[in-house]
Biopython code that builds the backbone (N, CA, C, O; Angstrom):
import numpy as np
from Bio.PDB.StructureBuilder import StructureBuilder

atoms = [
    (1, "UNK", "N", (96.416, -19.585, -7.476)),
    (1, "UNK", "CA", (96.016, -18.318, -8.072)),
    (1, "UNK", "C", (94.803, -18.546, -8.969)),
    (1, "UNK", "O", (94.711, -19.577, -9.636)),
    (2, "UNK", "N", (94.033, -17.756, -8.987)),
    (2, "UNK", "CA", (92.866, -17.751, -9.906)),
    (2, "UNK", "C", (92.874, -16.570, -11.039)),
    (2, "UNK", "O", (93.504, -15.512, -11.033)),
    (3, "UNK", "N", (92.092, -17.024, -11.883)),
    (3, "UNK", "CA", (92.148, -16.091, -13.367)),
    (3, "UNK", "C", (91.119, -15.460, -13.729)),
    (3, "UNK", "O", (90.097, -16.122, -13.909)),
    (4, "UNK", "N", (91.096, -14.463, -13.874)),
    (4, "UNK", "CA", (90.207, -13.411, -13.551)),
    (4, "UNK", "C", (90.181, -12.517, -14.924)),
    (4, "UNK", "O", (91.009, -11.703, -15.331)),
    (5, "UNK", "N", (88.726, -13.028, -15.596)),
    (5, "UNK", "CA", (88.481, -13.079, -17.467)),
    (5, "UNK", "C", (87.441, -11.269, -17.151)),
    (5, "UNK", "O", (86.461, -11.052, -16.438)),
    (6, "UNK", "N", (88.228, -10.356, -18.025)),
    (6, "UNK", "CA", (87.616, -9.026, -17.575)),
    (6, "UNK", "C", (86.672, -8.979, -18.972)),
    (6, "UNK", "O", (87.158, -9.495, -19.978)),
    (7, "UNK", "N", (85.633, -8.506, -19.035)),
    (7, "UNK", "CA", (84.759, -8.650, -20.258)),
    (7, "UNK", "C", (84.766, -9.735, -21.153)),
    (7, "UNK", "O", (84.752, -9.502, -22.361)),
    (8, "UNK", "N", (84.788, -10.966, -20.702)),
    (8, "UNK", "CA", (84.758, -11.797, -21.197)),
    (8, "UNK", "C", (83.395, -12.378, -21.989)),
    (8, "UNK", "O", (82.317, -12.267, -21.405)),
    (9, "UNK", "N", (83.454, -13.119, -23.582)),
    (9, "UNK", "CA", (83.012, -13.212, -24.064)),
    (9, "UNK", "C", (82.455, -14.494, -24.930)),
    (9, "UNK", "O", (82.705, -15.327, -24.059)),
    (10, "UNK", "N", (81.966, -15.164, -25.844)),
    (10, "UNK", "CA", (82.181, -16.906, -25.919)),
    (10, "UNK", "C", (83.410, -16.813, -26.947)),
    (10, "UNK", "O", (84.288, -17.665, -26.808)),
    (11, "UNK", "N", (83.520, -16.107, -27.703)),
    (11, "UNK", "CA", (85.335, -15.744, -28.537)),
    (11, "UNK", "C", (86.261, -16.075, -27.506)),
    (11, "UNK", "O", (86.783, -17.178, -27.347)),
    (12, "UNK", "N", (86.472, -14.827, -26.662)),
    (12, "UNK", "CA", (87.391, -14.200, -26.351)),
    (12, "UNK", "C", (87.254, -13.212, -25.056)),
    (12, "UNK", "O", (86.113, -12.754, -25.003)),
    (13, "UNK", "N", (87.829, -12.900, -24.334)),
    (13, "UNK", "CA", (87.580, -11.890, -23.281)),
    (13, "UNK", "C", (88.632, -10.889, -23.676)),
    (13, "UNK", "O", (89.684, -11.172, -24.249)),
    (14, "UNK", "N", (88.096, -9.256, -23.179)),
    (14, "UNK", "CA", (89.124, -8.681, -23.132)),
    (14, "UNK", "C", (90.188, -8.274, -22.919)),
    (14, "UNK", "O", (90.959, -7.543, -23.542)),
    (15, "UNK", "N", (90.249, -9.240, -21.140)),
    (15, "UNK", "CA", (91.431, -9.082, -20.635)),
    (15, "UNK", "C", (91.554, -10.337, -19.961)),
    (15, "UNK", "O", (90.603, -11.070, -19.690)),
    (16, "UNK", "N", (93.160, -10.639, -19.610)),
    (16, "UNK", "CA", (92.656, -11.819, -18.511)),
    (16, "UNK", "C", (93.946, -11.654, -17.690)),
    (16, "UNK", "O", (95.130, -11.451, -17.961)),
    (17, "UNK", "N", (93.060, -11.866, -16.331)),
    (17, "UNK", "CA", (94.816, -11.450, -14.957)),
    (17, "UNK", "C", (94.942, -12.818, -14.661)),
    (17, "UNK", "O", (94.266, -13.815, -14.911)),
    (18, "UNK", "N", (95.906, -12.614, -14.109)),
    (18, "UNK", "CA", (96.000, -14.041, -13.439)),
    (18, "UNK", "C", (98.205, -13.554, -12.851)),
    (18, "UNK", "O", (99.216, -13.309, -13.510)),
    (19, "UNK", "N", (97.876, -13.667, -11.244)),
    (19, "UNK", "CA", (98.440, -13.450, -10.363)),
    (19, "UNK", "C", (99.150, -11.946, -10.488)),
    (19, "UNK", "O", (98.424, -10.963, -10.341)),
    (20, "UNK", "N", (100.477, -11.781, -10.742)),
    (20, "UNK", "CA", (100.879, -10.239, -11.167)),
    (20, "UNK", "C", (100.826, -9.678, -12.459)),
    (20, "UNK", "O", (101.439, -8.647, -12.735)),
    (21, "UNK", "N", (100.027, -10.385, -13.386)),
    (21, "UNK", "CA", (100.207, -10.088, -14.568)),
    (21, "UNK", "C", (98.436, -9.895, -15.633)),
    (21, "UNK", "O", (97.479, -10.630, -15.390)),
    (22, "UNK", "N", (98.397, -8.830, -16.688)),
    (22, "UNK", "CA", (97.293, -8.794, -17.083)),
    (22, "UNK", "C", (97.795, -8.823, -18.725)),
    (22, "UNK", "O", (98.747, -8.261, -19.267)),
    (23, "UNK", "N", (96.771, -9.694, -19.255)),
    (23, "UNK", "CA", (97.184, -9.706, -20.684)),
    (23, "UNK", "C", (95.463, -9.175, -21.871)),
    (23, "UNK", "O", (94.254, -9.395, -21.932)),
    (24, "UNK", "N", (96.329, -8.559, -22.422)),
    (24, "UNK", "CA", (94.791, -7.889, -22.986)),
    (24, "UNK", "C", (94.913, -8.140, -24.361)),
    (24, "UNK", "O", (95.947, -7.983, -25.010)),
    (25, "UNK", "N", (93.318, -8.723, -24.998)),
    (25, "UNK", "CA", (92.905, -9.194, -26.187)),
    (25, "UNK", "C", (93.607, -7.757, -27.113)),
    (25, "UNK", "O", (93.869, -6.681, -26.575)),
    (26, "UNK", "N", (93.858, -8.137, -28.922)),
    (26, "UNK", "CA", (94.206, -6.738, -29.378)),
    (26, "UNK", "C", (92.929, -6.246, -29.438)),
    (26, "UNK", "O", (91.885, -6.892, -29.529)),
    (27, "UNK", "N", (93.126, -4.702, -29.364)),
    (27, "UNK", "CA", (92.281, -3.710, -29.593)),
    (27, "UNK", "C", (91.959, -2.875, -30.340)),
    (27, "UNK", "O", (92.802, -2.001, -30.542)),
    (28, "UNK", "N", (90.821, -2.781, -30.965)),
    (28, "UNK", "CA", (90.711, -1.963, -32.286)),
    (28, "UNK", "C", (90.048, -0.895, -31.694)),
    (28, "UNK", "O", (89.768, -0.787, -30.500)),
    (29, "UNK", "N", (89.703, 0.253, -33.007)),
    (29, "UNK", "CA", (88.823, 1.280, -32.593)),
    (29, "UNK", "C", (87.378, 1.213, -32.538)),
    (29, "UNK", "O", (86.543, 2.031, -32.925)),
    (30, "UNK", "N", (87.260, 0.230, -32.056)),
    (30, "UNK", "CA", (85.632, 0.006, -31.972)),
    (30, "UNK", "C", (84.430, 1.507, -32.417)),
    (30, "UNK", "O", (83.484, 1.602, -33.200)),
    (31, "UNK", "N", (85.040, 2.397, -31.534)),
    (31, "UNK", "CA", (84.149, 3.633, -31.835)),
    (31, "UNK", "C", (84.673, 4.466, -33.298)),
    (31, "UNK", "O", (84.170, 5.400, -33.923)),
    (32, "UNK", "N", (85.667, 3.818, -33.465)),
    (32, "UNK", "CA", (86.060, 5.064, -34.538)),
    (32, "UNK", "C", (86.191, 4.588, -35.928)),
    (32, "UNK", "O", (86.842, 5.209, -36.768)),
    (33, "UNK", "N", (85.408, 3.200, -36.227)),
    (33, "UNK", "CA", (86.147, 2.753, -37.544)),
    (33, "UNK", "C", (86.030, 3.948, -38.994)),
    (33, "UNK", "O", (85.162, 4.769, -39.290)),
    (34, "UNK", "N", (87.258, 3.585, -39.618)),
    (34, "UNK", "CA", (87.221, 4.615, -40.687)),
    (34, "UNK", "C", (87.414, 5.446, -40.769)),
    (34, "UNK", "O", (87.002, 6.109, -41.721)),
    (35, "UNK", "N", (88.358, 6.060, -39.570)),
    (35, "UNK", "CA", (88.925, 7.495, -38.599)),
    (35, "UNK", "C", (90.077, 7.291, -39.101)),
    (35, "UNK", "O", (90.344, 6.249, -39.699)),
    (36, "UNK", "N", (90.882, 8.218, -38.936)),
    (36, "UNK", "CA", (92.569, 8.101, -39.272)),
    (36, "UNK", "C", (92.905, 7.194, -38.417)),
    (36, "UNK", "O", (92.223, 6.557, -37.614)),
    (37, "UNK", "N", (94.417, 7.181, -38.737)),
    (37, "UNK", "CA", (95.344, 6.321, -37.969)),
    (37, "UNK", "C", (95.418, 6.902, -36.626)),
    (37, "UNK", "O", (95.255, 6.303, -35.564)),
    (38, "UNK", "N", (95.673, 8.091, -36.795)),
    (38, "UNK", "CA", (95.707, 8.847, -35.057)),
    (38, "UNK", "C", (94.631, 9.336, -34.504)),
    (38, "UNK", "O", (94.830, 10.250, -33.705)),
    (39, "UNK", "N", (93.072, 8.864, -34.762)),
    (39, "UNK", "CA", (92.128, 8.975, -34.094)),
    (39, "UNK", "C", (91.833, 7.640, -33.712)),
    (39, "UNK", "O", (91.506, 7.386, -32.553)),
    (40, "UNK", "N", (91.961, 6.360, -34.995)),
    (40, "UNK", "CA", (91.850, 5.077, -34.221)),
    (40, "UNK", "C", (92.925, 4.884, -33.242)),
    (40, "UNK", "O", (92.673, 4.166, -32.274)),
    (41, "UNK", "N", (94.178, 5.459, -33.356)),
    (41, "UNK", "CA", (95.186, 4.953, -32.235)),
    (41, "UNK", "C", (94.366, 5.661, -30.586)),
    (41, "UNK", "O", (93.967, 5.201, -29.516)),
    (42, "UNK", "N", (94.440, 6.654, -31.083)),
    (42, "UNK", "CA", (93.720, 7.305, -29.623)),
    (42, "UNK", "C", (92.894, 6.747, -28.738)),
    (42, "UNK", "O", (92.899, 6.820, -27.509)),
    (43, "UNK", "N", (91.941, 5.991, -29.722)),
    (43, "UNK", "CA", (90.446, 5.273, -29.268)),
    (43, "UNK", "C", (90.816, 4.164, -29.035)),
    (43, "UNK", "O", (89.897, 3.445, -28.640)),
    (44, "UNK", "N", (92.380, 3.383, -29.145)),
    (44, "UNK", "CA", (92.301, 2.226, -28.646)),
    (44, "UNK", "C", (93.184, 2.653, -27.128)),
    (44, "UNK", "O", (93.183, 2.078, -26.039)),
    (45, "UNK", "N", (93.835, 3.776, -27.544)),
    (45, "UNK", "CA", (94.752, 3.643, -26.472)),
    (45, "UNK", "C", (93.921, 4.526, -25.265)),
    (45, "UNK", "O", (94.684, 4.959, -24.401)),
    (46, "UNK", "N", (92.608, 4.828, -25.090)),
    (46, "UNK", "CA", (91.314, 5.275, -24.402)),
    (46, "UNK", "C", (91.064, 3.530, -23.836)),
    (46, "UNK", "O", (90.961, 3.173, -22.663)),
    (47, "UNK", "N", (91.021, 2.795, -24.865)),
    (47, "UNK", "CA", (90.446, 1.909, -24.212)),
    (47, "UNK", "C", (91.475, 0.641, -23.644)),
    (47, "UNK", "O", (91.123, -0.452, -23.200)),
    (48, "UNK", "N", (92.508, 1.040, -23.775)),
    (48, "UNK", "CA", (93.535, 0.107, -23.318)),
    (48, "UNK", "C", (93.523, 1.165, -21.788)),
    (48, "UNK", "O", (93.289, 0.354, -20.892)),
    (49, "UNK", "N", (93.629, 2.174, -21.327)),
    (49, "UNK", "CA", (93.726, 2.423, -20.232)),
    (49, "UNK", "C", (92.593, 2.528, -19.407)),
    (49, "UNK", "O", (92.788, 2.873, -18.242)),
    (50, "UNK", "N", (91.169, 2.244, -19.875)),
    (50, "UNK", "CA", (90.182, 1.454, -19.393)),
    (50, "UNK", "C", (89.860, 0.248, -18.747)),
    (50, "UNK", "O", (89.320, 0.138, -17.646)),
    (51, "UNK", "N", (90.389, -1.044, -19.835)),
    (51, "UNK", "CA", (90.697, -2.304, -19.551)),
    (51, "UNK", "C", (91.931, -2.700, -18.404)),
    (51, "UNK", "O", (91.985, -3.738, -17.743)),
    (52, "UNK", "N", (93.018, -1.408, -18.374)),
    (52, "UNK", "CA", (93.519, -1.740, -17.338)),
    (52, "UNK", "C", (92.995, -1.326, -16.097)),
    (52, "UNK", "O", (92.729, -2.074, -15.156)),
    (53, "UNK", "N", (92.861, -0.127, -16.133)),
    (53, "UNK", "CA", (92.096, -0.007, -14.580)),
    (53, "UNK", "C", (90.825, -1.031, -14.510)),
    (53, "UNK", "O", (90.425, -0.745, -13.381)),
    (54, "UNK", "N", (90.516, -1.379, -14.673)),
    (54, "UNK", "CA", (89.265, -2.569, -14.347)),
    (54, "UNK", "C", (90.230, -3.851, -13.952)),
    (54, "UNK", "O", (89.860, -4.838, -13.315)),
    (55, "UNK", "N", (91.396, -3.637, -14.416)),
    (55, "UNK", "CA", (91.894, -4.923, -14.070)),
    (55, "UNK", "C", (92.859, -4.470, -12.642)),
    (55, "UNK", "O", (93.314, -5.474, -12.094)),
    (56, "UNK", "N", (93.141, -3.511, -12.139)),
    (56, "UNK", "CA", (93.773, -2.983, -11.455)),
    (56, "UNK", "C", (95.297, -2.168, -11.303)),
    (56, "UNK", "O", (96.056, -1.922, -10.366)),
    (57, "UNK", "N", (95.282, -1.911, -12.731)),
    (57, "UNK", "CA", (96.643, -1.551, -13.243)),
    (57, "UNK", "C", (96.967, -0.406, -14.211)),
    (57, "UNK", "O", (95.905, 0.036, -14.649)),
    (58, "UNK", "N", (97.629, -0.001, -14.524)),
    (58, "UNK", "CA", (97.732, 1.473, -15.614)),
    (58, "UNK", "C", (99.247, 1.189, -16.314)),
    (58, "UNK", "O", (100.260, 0.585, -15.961)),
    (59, "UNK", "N", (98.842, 1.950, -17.486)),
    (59, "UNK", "CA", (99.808, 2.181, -18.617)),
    (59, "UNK", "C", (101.637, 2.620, -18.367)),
    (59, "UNK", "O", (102.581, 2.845, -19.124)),
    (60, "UNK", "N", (101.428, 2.571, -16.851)),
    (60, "UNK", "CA", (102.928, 3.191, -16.414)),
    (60, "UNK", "C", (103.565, 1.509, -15.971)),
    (60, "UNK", "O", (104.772, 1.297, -16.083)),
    (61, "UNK", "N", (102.890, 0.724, -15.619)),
    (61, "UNK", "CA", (102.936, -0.904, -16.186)),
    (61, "UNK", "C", (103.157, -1.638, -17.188)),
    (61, "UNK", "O", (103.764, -2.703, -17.070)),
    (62, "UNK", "N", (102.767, -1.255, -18.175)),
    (62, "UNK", "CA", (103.255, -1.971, -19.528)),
    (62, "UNK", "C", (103.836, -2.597, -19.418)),
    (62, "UNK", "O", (104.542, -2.142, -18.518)),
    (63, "UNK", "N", (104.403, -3.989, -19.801)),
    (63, "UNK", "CA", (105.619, -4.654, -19.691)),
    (63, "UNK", "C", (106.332, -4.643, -21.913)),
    (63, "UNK", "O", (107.373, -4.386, -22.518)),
    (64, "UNK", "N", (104.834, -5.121, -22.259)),
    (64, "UNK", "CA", (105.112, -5.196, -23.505)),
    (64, "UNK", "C", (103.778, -5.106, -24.578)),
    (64, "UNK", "O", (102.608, -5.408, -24.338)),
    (65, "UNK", "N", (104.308, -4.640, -25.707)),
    (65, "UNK", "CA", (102.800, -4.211, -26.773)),
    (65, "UNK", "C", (103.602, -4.623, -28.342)),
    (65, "UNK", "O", (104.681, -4.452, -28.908)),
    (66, "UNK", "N", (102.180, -5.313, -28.584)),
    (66, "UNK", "CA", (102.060, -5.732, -30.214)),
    (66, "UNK", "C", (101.348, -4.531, -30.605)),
    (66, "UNK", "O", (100.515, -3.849, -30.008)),
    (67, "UNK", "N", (102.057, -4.408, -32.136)),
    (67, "UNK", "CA", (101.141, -3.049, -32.519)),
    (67, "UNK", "C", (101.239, -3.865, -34.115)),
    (67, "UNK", "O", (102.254, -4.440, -34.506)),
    (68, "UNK", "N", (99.651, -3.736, -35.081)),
    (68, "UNK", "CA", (99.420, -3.701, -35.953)),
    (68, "UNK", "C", (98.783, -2.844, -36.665)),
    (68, "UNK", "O", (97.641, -2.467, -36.401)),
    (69, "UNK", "N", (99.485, -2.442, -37.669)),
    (69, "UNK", "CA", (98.891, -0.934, -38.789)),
    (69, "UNK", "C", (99.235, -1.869, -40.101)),
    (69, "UNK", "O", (100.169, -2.599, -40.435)),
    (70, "UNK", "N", (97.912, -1.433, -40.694)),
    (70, "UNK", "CA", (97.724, -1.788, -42.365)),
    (70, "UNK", "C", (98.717, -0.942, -43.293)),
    (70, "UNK", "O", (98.850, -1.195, -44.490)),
    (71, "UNK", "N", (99.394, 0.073, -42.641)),
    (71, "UNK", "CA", (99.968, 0.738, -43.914)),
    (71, "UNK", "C", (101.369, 1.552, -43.345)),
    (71, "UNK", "O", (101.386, 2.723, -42.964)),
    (72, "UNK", "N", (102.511, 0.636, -43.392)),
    (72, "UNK", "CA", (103.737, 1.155, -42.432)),
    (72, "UNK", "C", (103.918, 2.765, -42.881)),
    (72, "UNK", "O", (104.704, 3.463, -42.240)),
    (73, "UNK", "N", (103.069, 3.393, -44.144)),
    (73, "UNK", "CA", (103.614, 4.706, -43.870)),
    (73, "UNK", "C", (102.823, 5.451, -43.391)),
    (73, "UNK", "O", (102.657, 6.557, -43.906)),
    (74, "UNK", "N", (101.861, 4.924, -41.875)),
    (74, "UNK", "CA", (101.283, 5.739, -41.192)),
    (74, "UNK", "C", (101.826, 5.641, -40.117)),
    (74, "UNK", "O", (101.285, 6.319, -39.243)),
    (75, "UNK", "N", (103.060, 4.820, -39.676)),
    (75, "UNK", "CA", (103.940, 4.683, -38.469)),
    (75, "UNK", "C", (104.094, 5.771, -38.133)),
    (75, "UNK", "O", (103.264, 5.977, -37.247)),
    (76, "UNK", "N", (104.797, 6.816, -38.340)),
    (76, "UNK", "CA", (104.910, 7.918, -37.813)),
    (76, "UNK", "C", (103.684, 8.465, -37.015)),
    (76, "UNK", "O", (103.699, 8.738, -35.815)),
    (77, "UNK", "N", (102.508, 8.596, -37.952)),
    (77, "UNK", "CA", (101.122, 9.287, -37.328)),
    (77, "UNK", "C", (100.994, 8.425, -36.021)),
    (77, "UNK", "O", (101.108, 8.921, -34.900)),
    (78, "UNK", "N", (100.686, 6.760, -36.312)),
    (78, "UNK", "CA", (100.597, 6.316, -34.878)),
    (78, "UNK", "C", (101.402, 7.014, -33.661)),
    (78, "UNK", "O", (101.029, 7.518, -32.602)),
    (79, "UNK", "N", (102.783, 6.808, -34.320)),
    (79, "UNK", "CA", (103.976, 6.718, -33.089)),
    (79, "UNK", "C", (103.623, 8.118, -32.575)),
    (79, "UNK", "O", (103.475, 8.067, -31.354)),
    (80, "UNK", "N", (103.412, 9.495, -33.123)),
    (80, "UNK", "CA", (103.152, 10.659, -32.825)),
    (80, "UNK", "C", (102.060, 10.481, -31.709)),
    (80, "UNK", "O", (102.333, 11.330, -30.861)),
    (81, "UNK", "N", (100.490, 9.481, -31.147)),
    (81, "UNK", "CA", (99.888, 9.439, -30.350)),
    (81, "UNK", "C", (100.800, 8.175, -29.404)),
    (81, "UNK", "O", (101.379, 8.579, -28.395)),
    (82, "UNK", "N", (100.860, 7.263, -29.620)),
    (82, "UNK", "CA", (102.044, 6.557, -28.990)),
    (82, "UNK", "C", (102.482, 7.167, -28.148)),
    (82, "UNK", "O", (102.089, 7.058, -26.986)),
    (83, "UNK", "N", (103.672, 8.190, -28.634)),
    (83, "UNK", "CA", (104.686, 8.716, -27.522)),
    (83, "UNK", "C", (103.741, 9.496, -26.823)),
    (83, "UNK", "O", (103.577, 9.112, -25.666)),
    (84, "UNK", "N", (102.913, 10.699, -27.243)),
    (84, "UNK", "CA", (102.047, 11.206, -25.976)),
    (84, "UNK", "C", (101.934, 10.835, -24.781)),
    (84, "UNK", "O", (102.357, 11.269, -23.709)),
    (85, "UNK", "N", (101.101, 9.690, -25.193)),
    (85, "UNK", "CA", (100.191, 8.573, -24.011)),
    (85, "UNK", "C", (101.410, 8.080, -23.287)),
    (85, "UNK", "O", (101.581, 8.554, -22.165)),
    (86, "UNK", "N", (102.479, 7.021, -23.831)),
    (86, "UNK", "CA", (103.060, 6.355, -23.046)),
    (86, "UNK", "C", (104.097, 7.399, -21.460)),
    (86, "UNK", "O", (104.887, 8.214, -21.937)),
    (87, "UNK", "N", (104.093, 7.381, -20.455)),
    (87, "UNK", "CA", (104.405, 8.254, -19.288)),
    (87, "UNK", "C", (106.170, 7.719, -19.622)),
    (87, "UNK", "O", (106.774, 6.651, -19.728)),
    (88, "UNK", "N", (106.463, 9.097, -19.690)),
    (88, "UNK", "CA", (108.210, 8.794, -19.481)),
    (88, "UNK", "C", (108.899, 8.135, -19.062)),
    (88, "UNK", "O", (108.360, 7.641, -18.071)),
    (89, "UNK", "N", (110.059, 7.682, -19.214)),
    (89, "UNK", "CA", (110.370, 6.765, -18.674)),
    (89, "UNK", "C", (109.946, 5.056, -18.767)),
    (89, "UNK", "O", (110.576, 4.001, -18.685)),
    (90, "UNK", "N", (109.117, 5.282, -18.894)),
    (90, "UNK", "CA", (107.888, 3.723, -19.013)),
    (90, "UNK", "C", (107.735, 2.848, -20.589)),
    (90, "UNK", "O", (107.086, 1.815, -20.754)),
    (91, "UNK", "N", (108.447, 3.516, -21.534)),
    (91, "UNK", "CA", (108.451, 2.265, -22.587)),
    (91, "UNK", "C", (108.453, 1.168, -22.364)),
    (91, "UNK", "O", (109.398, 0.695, -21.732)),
    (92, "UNK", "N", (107.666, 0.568, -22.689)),
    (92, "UNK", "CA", (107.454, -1.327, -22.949)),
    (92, "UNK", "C", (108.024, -1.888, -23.832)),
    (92, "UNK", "O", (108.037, -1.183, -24.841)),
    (93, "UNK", "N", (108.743, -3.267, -24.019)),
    (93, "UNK", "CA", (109.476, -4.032, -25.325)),
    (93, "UNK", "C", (107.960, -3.879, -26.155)),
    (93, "UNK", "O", (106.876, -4.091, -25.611)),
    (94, "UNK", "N", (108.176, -3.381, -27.874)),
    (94, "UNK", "CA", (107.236, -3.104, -28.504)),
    (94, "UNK", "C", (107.409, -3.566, -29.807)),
    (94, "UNK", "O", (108.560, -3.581, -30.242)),
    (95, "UNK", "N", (106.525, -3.934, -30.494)),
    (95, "UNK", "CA", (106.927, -4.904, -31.785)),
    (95, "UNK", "C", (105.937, -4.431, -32.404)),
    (95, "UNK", "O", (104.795, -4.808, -32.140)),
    (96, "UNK", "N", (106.305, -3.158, -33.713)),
    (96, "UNK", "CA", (105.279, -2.625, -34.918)),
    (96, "UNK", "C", (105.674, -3.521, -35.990)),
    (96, "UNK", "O", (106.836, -3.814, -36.272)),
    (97, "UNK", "N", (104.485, -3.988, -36.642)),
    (97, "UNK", "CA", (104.436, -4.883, -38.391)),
    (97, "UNK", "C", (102.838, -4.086, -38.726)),
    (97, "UNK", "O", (101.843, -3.666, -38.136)),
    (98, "UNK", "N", (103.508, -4.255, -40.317)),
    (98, "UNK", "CA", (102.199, -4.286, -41.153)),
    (98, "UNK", "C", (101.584, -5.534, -41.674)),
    (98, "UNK", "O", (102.057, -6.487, -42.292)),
    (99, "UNK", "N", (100.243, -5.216, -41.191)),
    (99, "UNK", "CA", (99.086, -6.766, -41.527)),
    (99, "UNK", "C", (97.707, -6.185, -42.186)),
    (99, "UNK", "O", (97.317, -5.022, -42.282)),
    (100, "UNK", "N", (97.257, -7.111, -42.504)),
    (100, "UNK", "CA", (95.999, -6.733, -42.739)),
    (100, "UNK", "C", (94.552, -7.319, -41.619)),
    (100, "UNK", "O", (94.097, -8.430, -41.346)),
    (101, "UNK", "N", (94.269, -6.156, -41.290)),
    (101, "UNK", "CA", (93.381, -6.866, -40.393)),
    (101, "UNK", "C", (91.753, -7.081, -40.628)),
    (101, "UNK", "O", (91.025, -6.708, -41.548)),
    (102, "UNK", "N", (91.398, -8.059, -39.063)),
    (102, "UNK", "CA", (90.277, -8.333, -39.662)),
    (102, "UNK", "C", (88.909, -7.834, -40.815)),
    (102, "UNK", "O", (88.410, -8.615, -41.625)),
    (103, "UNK", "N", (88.483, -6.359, -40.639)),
    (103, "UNK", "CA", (88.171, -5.667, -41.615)),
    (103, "UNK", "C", (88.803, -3.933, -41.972)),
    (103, "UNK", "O", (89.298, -3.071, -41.247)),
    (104, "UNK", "N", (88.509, -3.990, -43.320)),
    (104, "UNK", "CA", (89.170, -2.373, -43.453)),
    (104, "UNK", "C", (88.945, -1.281, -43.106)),
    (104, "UNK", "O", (89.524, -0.204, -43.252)),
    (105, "UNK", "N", (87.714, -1.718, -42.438)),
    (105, "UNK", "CA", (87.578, -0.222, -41.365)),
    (105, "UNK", "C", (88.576, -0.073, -40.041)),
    (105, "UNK", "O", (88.438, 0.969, -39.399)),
    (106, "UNK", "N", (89.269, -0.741, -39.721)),
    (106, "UNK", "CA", (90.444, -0.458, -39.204)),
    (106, "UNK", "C", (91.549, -0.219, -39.433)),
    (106, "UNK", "O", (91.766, -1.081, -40.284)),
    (107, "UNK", "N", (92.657, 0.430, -39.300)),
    (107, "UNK", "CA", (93.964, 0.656, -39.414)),
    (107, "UNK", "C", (94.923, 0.099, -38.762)),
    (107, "UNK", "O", (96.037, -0.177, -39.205)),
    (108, "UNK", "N", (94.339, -0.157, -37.225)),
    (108, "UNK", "CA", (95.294, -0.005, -36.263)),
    (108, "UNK", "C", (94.751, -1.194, -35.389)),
    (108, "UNK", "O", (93.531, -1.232, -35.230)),
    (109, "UNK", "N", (95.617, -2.286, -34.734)),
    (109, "UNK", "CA", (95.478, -2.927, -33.675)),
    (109, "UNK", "C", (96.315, -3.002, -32.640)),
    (109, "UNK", "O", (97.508, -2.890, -32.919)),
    (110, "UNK", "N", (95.960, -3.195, -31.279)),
    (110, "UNK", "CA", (96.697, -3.179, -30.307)),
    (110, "UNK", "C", (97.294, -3.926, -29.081)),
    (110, "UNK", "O", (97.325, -3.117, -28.154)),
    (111, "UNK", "N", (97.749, -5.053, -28.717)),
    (111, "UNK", "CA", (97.563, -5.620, -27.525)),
    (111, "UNK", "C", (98.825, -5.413, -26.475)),
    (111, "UNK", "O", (100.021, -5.249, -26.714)),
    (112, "UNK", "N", (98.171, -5.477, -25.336)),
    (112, "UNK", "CA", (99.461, -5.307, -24.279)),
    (112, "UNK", "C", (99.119, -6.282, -23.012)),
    (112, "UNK", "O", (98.069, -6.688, -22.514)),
    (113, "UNK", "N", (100.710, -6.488, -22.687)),
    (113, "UNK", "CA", (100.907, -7.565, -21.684)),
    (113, "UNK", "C", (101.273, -6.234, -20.267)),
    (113, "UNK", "O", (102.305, -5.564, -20.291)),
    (114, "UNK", "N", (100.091, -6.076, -19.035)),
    (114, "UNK", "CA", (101.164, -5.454, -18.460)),
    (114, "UNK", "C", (100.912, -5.931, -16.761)),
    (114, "UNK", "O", (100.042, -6.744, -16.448)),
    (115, "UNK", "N", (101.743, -5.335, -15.865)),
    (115, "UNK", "CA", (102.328, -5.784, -14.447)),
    (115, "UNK", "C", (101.456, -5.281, -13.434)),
    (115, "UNK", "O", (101.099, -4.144, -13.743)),
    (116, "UNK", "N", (100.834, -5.768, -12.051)),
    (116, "UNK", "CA", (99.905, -5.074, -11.884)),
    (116, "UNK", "C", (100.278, -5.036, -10.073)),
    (116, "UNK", "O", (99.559, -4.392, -9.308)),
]
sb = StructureBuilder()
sb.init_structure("model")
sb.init_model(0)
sb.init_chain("A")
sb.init_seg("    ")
for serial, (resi, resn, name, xyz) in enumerate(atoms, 1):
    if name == "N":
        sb.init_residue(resn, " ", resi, " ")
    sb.init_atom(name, np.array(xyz, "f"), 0.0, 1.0, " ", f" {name:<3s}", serial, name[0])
structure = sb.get_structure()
């Protein structure tokens, strides 16, 4: 099997497949820093279903998602775009903590492991 680096970068790539499975770098709101919690969630979860179709796969795949927010009492606001997006039925094993991330123009980070 070969491994197949999707926007890859000298860090880090954004995604990387390799046989039935795609694992994606976390994701911030690149476009939105300094937006709420539920406009950066939106803008990552725009670009998490980007990175998967390029990799050949969609959000009804998920297997599993790390979620990081700077301030657990915006959990709710996230989880409110969260449940939207995620397609019924289709929850992924999901693990929310509060961290501080790389800079404070973010709120929200994201990564997901999913099946393709």
């Amino acid at each position: 099997m070969t491994i197949e680096r999707i926007e890859p970068g000298k860090r880090l790539s954004q995604a990387v497949a390799y046989g039935n499975l795609v694992f994606l770098a976390g994701q911030v709101a690149l476009d939105k820093p300094g937006a709420s919690m539920a406009e950066q969630t939106k803008n990552i979860l725009d670009r998490i279903d980007a990175l998967l179709a390029k990799a050949g796969t969609d959000k009804s795949k998920i297997l599993s998602a790390n979620i990081w927010i700077t301030d657990m009492r915006q959990f709710d606001e996230m989880n409110k775009v969260w449940d939207a997006w995620v397609p019924a039925g289709c929850a992924p094993a999901r693990a929310t903590v509060e961290a501080r991330l790389a800079t404070p123009d973010y709120c929200v980070e994201i990564m997901v492991v999913a099946a393709r």
